[in-house]
C-alpha positions as CSV (number, residue, x, y, z in Angstrom):
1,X,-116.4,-99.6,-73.9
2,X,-118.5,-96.5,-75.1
3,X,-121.7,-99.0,-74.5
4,X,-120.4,-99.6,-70.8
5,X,-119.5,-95.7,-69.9
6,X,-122.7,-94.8,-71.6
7,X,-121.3,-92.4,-73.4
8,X,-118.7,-91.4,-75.9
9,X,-115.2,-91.7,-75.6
10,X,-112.2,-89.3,-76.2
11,X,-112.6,-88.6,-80.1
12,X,-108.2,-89.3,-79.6
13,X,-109.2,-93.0,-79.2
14,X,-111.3,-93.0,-82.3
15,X,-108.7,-91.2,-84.2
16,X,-105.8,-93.5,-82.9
17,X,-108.0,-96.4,-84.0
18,X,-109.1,-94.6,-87.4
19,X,-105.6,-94.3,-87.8
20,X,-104.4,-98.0,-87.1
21,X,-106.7,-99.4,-89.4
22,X,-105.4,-97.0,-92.3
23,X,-101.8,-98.3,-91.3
24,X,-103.0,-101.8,-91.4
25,X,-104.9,-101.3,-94.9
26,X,-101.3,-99.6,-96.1
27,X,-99.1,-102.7,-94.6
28,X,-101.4,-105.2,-96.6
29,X,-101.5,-103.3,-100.2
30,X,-97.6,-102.7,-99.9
31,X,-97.7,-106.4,-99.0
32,X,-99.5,-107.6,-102.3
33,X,-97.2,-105.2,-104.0
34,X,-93.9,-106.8,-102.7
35,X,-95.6,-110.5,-103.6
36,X,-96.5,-109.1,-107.0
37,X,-92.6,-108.0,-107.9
38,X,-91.6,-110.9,-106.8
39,X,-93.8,-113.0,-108.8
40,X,-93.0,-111.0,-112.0
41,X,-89.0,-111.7,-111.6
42,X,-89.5,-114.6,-110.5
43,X,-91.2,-115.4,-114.3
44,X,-88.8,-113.5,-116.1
45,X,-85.5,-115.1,-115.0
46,X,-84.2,-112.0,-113.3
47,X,-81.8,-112.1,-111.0
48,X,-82.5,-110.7,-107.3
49,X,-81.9,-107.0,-106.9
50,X,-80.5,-106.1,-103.7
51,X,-82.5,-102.9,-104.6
52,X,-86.1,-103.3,-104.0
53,X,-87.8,-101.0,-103.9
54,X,-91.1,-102.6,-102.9
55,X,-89.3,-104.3,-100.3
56,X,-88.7,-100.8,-99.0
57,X,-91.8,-99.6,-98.8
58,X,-92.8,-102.5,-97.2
59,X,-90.2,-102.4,-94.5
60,X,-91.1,-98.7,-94.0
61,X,-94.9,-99.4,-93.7
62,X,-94.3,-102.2,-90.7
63,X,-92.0,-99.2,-89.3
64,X,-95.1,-97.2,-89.2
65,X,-97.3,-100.2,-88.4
66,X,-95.6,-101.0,-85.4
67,X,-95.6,-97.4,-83.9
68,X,-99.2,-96.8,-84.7
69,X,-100.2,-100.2,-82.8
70,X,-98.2,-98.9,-79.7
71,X,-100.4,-95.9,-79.5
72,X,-103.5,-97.5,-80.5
73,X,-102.8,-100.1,-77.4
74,X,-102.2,-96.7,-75.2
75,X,-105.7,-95.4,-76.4
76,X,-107.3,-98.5,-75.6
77,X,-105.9,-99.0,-71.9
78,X,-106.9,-95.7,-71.3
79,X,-110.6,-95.8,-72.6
80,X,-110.3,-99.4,-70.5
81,X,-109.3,-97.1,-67.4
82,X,-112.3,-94.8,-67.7
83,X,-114.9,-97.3,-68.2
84,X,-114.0,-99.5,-65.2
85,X,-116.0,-97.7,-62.0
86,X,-114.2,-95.4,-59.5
């Protein structure tokens, strides 16, 4: 879009876009660390905990995820606004 307006946009969209990628990078390592806890009880013969911790964290970071991507897709409709012509 930057390439189309020929020049820079809003440094908010680059932020908001900064931003989902870090929340995306966040979902993904609290992902492995969910499949890793359940991996390890799984192996020992432990029964399920109804308090998981991992699971948590994982629920939380979606939480996040999904507010982030809401405001990302706001950021990008805009910059789409100002780089079609008038």
């Amino acid at each position: 879009m930057e390439r189309l307006r020929s020049s820079p946009l809003h440094a908010n969209i680059s932020t908001a876009l900064d931003k989902h990628l870090e929340v995306i990078h966040v979902v993904q390592s609290r992902r492995k660390d969910e499949i890793a806890n359940a991996s390890n009880r799984q192996r020992q013969g432990a029964p399920r905990c109804q308090d998981d911790r991992a699971v948590f964290a994982l629920a939380l970071a979606i939480g996040e995820m999904s507010v982030v991507t809401r405001k990302a897709r706001t950021m990008l409709w805009c910059a789409f606004q100002m780089t079609l012509p008038k």
